[in-house]
N, C-alpha and C positions, 0 to 999 in steps of 0.2 A: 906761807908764801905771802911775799907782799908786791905791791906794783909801787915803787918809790917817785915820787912826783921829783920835777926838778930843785926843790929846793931844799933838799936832803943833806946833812953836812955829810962829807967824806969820811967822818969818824965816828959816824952811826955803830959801826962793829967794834969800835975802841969800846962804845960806852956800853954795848950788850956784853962785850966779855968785862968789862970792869962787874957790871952787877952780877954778873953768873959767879964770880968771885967771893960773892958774900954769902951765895946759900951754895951747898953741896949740889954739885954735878958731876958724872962722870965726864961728858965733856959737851964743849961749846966749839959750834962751826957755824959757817957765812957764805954765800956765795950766788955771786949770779949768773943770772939765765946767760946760757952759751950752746944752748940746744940750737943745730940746724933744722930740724924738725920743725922749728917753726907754728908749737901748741901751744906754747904758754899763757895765751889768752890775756896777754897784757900784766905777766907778773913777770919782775924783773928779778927778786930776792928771794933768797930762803936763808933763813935763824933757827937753827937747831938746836935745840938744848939736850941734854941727854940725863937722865938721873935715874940711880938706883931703884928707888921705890914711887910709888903710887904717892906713898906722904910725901916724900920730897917734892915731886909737883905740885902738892898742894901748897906745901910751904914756900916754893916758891912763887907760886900765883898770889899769893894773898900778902907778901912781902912788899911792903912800902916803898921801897926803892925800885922793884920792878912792875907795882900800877904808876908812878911816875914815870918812869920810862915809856910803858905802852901807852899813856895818857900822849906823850909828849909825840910819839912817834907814828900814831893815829895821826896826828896834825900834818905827817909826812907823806901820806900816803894816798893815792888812790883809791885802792883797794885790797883787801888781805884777807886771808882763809888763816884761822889758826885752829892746831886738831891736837890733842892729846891721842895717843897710839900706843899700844904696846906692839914692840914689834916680834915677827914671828922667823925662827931662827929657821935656814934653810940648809940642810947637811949634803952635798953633791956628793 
């Protein structure tokens, strides 16, 4: 999650799904806060990557064209939480 300060370009999620395009992911989403709840504590975004394995996260953390990104997009931001998770499948 990030809180995007005002001078964020519009095509911030152009250039995250460009680089999720160089390394393997299952998939890439985008989206902002539209909670009426009213908790988001001043985060406005969320970047989701999705990938198969463990390695793949790593390969893509340590990938040159996505520490330039985050470098870049650090400079964009307020504030942001980022979490590696596996997540836990739920069968109703």
């Amino acid at each position: 999650m990030t809180s995007l300060n005002m001078g964020y370009p519009t095509n911030m999620h152009q250039q995250a799904l460009g680089l999720s395009l160089l390394v393997p992911s299952e998939s890439v989403s985008w989206g902002r806060d539209v909670s009426t709840a009213n908790m988001h504590q001043g985060f406005t975004h969320v970047f989701e990557s999705i990938f198969e394995t463990m390695k793949d996260v790593e390969t893509y953390s340590a990938y040159p064209a996505h520490l330039e990104f985050v470098n870049h997009a650090m400079t964009l931001t307020d504030a942001s939480i980022i979490l590696d998770y596996k997540p836990t499948i739920v069968h109703m």
